[in-house]
N, C-alpha and C positions, 0 to 999 in steps of 0.2 A: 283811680278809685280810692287809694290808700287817701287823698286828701279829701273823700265823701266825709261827712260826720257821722259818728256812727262805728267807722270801719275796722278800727281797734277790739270793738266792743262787738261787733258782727263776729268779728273772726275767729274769739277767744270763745264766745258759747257755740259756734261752729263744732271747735275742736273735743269743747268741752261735751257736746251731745251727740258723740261719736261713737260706737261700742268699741272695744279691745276687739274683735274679729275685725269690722271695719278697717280699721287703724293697721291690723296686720295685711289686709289683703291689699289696702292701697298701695301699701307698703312695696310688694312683692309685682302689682302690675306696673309699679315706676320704675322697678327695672327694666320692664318691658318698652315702656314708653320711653326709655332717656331723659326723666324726670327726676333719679334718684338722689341726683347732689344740689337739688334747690335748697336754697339756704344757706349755704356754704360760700367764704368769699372767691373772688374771681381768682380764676386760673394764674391773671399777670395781677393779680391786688397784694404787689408783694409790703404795703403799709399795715394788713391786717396782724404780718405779724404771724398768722400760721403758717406752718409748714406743709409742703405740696401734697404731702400725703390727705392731708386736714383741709384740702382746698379743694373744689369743684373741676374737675379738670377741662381742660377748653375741648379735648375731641371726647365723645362718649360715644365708641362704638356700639349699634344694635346688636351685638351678639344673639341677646335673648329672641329680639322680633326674629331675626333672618335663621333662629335656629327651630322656632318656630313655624317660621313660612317653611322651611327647606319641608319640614315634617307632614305638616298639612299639603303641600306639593305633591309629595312621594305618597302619602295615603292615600288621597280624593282628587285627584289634581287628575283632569285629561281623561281616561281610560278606567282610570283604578276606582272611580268611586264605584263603591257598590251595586250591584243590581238587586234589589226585591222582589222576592214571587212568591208565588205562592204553588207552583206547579208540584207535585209529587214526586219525589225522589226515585231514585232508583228501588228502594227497599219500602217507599211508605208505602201507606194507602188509606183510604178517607176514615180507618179505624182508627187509627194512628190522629186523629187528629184534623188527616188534610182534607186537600178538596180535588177532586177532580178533575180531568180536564177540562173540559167545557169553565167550569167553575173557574178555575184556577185563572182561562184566559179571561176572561169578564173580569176578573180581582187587578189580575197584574195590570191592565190598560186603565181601570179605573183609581189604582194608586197612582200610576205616575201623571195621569190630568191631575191627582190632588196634590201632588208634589209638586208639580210645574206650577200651579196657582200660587199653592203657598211658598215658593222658594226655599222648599224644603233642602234640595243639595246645596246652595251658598249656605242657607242654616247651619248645616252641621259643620262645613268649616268654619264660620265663625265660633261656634259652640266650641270645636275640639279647640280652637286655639284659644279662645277665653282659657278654655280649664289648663293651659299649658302652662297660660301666663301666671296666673292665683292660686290653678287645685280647681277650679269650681266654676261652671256655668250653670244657667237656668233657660229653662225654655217654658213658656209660655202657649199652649194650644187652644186653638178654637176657630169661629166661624161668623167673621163680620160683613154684615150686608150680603149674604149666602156665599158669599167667599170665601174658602179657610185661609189659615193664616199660624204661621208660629213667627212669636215674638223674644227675643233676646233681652234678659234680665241682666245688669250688675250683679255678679255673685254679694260684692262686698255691701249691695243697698239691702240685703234677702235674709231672713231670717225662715227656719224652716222647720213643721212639725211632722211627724212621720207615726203609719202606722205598724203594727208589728211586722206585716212583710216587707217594710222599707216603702211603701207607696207613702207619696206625700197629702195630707190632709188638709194642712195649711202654709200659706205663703202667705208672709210679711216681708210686705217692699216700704223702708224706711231711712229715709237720708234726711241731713243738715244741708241747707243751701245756701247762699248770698241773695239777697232780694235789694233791688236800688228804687226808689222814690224819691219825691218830691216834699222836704217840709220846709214850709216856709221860705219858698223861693228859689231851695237850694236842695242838692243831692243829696241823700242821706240813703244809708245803708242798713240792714236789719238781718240779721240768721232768722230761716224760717225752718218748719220742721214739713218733710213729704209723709204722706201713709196712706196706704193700698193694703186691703187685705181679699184675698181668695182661697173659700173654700172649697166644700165641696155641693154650697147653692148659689154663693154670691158672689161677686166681684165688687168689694164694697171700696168708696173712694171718699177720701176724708177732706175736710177743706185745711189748707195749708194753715199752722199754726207760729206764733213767734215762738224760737226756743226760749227756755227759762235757765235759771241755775239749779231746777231740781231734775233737769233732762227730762230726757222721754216722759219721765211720769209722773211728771208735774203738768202735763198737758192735758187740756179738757178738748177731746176732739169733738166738731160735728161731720155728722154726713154728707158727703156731696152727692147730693140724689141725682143733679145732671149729668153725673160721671159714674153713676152708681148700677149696675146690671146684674139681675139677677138669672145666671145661665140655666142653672135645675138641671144640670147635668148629673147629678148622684155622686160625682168623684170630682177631685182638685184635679186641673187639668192643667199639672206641670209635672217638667223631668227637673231632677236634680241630679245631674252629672257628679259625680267628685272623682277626679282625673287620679287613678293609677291608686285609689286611697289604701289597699290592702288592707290589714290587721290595724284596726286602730281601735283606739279607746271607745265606748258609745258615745261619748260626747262628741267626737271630731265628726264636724258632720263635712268637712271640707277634705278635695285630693291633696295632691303634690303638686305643684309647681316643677317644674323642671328646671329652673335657676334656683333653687331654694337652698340647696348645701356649697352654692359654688359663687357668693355672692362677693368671698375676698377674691379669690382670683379675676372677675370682672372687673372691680375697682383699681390692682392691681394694671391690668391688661389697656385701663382706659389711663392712667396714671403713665405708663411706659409710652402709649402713643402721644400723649401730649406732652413729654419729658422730649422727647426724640425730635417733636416740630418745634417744641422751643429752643432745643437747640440747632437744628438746622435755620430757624430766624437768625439764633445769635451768632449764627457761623459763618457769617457778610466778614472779611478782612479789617482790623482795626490797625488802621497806623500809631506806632507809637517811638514818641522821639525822646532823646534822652540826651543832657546836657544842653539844653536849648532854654533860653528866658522863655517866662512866661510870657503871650499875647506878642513875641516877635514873628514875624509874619518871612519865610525867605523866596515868596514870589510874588508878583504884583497882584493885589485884591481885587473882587470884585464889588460891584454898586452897592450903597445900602438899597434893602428893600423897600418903597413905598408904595402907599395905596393911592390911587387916584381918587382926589374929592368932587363932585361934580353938584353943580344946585339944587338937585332932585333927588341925588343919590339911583343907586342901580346902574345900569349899564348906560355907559357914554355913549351918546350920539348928538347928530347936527341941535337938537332941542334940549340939550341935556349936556352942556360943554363940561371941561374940566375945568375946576377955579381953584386947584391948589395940590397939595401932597399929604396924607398921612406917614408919619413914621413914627418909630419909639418915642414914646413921652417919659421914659425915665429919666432922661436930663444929656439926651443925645448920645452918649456912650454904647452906640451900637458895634458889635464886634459883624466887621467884615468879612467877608466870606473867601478865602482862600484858592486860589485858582489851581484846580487840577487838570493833568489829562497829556498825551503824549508833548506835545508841543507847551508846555511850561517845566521849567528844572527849578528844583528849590536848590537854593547855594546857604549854605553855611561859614560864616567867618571861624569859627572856634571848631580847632583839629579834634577836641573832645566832643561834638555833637554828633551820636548814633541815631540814623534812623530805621525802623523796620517795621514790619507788616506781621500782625499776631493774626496767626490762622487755625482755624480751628483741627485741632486732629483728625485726620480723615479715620481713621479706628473708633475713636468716637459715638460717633452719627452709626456705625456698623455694630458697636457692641450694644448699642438701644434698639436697633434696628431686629438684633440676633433675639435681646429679652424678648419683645413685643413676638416677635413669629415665636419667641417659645413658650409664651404666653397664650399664644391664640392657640396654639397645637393642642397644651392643656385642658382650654375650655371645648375643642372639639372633641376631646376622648369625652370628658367628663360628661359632656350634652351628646354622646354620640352621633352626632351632624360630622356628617363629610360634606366640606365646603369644598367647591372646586375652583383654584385659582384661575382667575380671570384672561390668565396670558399662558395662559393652556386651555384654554376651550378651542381657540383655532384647530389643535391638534386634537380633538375630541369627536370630531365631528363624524372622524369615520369609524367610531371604536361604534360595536356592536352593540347590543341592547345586553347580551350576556358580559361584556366586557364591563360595562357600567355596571352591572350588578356586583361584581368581583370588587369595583374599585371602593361600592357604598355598601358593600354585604355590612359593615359594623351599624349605619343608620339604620337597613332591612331589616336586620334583626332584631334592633330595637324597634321600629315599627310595626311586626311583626307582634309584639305584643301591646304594643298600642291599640291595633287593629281589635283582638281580642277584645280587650278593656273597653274600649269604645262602643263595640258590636254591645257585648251583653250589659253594659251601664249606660250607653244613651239610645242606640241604634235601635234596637228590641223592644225598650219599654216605649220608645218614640213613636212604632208601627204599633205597636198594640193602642198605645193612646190615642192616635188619629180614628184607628178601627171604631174602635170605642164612639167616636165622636161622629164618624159616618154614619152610625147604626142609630146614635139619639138624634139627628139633625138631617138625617139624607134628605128629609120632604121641604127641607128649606135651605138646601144648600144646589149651588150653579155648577157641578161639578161634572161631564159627561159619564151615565151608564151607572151613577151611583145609587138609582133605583134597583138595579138591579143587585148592583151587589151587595145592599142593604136586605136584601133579601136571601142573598146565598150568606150572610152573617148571621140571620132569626135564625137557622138552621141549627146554629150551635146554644141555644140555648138551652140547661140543663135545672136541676133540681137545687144546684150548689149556686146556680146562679150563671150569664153568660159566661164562655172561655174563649178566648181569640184563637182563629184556626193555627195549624200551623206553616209557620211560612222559612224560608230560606233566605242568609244575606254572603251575596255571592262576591268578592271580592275582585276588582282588576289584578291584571299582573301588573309589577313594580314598572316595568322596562317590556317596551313593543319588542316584540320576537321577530329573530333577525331571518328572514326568509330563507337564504343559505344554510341558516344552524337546522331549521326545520325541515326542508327536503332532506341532508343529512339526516335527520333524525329517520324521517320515513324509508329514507334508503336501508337506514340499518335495520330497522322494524322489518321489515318487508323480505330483507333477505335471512337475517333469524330465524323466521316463519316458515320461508320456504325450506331451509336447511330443517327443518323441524326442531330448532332447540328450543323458542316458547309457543306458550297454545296462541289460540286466537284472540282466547283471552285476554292473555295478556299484552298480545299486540295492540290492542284496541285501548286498552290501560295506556299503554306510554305514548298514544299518539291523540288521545280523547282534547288534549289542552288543545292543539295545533288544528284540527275541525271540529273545537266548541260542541262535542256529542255528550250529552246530560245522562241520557240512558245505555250504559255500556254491552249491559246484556240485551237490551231489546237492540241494538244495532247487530252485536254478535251474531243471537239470532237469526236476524236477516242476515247475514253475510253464509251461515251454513245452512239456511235454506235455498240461497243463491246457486252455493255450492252445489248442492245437492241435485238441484233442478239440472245445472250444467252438466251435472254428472250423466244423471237419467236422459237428458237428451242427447249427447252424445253419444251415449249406449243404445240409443233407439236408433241413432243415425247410423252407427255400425254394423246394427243387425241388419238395415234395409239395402245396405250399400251391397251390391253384390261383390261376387270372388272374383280372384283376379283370369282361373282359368275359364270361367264363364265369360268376362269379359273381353280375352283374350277370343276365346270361338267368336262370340258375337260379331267382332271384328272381323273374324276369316269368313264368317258361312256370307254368300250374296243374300243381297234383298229379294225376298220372295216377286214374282212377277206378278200386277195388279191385276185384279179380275175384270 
């Protein structure tokens, strides 16, 4: 494409109707993607003249994606993604907010058909790891062809306006692109400009514009009414996640990246691994002689090389004979080729000719070998991922689910507040926005049961305006529990209890994980009511049981004789 017409002049107003956010966030996902040393000359381009540091290096390891995946693994991966309900807590009750039970179960079966249609759990990994990569994802909600759906934005295409409680009002989706046509016979190439805007009526779509030199706003857009919808939903129905953003200025409207303070030590890391394979390349044995003429040969040589010419050219056969030879055309002075190998001895006339064999330091290859792992160790503390060596997972297999925990407690506990930050900045605003979106569209959406629970939602309509019930986001554990650690566990609960040093109470507390019990005092409860009944009947049983000297006669006195 670089020889399109055009393509010079595409690329340069490309760049040039880009904003500074754009520019940074691209920036920060090319780490992620191993795109960050584009542009740089080649790893072996040793003509340009820079130095390796200043060069593209040939391995770039993913650090960032795999430190990423490990994250989104450990969080949502298998067991641990979340559960949604809506059931009432131990402590609530429908004052409080919630709903029910009846209600509750209607709610939670009708969430997860809406999640299953829209692929709501691959969503939120892709989302958490967008914002891993940049600081920032966007999601996009709604309900196409009575189907719901959430959509993944570019943070870096998205500009974004917010109202005083942080909800978003408006979304602009706006990028520079490459467009290829046809002029005049020939390929030619143009930067064009995208733009989407959604509020809180429309979903408005513009037709694609050529950029200018005055950017964005030099552009006269029109509407693209074919792509143009208007939802009437009352509110902008998107999240803007910013990953981990804490205390920031009100302008930042973006999180943290998690490569973002550690972006010398990756280049370093990817610098040491391809320092280390260039030199294990250059580390093949080089024979070197000394005291010998030049171009004197002391074994018998091998053939010059030729190409076979044939009258068709391509592979020889019966139709395709050979009619000659190719070889050097510089004026025959081809240098032949030297015979090695056990069975040929080079001999030397002159007692001053040394030869020997330069090999590369075996320390070497071991001291690039040492930086590179201390290298990587670095970027593990700093990204707190515990990476598990590949040639230790054999021996892994029978370590426990508590032992694995021990060995990633440093990722746990950084997940651990990942989890957090996630929960209350995408997770929360993300259920209440779908709510939201059942309640305006249930009568035209394919959803099982969501008449009903469009109706257990009118419920909460107030004076201030609708409030989304309250609901619970219930987390997996890290690591499947090891059935051996848990019967232990109940063995020691269980004997505690009977010795009397903790109540029931609190028996029920340390064993609630291990049989999944939600409500600990209504199980309690039951268990000393249980109690109690056993009590009472076996006290009934005692009274009716006779004594033992009664039963004792019974047995001496004979059976009366029948009448």
């Amino acid at each position: 494409m670089t020889d399109f017409e055009g393509y010079d002049q595409a690329i340069r107003l490309i760049e040039h109707n880009k904003s500074l956010r754009m520019i940074k966030l691209e920036k920060l996902g090319a780490w992620v993607t191993g795109n960050q040393y584009d542009g740089r000359p080649g790893w072996w381009d040793d003509s340009s003249g820079k130095p390796l540091w200043e060069r593209a290096p040939c391995i770039v390891y993913p650090v960032c994606a795999i430190a990423i995946n490990s994250n989104s693994d450990l969080m949502m991966g298998d067991a641990r993604f979340p559960e949604f309900t809506f059931k009432p807590g131990e402590d609530s009750s429908e004052d409080e907010g919630g709903l029910n039970e009846s209600d509750s179960e209607v709610a939670d079966k009708t969430l997860a058909e809406y999640h299953k249609l829209s692929r709501f759990r691959a969503h939120c990994r892709e989302s958490f790891e967008s914002a891993q990569g940049c600081g920032t994802s966007v999601s996009i909600h709604g309900a196409r062809n009575g189907k719901p759906f959430v959509d993944s934005m570019p943070a870096k295409w998205c500009e974004v306006e917010r109202d005083g409680d942080g909800n978003v009002t408006k979304l602009t989706v706006q990028y520079p692109y490459l467009e290829t046509y046809r002029l005049r016979n020939k390929w030619a190439c143009r930067a064009m400009l995208y733009r989407r805007i959604i509020d809180e009526q429309n979903d408005t779509t513009y037709l694609p514009a050529e950029c200018t030199e005055a950017g964005p706003d030099g552009v006269s857009w029109s509407v693209d009414f074919k792509n143009t919808r208007a939802h009437g939903l009352g509110f902008c129905p998107v999240i803007w996640y910013a990953h981990m953003r804490g205390s920031a200025a009100f302008n930042v409207v973006d999180g943290n990246a998690i490569q973002a303070q550690y972006l010398d030590e990756i280049q370093a890391h990817d610098i040491a691994l391809s320092q280390k394979h260039r030199g294990a390349l250059y580390s093949e044995p080089q024979i070197c002689e000394i005291g010998v003429t030049k171009g004197s040969s002391p074994t018998a040589t091998g053939r010059k090389p030729l190409v076979a010419a044939s009258v068709s050219g391509g592979e020889l056969n019966a139709a395709n004979p050979p009619k000659g030879n190719y070889h050097d055309s510089s004026g025959g002075n081809v240098q032949e080729a030297r015979k090695k190998g056990p069975g040929w001895v080079w001999q030397y006339d002159s007692p001053e000719t040394k030869v020997q064999v330069l090999c590369y330091p075996p320390e070497a290859l071991k001291a690039q070998d040492d930086n590179a792992r201390d290298l990587r160790m670095k970027l593990m503390e700093s990204l707190c991922v515990v990476l598990m060596d590949p040639e230790a997972i054999p021996r892994l297999t029978t370590i426990s689910g508590k032992a694995l925990q021990v060995i990633k407690q440093r990722q746990v506990d950084r997940c651990d507040t990942y989890r957090n930050d996630f929960e209350s900045g995408f997770l929360e605003p993300s259920i209440a926005m779908q709510l939201r979106i059942i309640r305006k569209l249930a009568a035209s959406m394919r959803v099982s049961g969501i008449a009903k629970f469009a109706a257990i939602l009118a419920k909460f309509d107030t004076a201030a305006g609708w409030i989304a019930p309250a609901f619970q986001v219930k987390w997996g554990e890290y690591f499947s529990p090891d059935p051996t650690e848990q019967a232990q566990i109940v063995t020691m609960v269980q004997a505690a209890y009977v010795a009397g040093l903790i109540t029931m109470q609190l028996a029920v507390e340390k064993i609630k994980d291990i049989f999944d019990i939600e409500n600990v005092s209504e199980i309690v409860t039951q268990l000393e009511k249980a109690k109690a009944d056993a009590k009472a009947e076996m006290a009934a049983t005692m009274a009716n049981k006779p004594s033992a000297d009664n039963a004792d006669s019974a047995k001496e006195s004979p059976p009366e004789p029948n009448a």
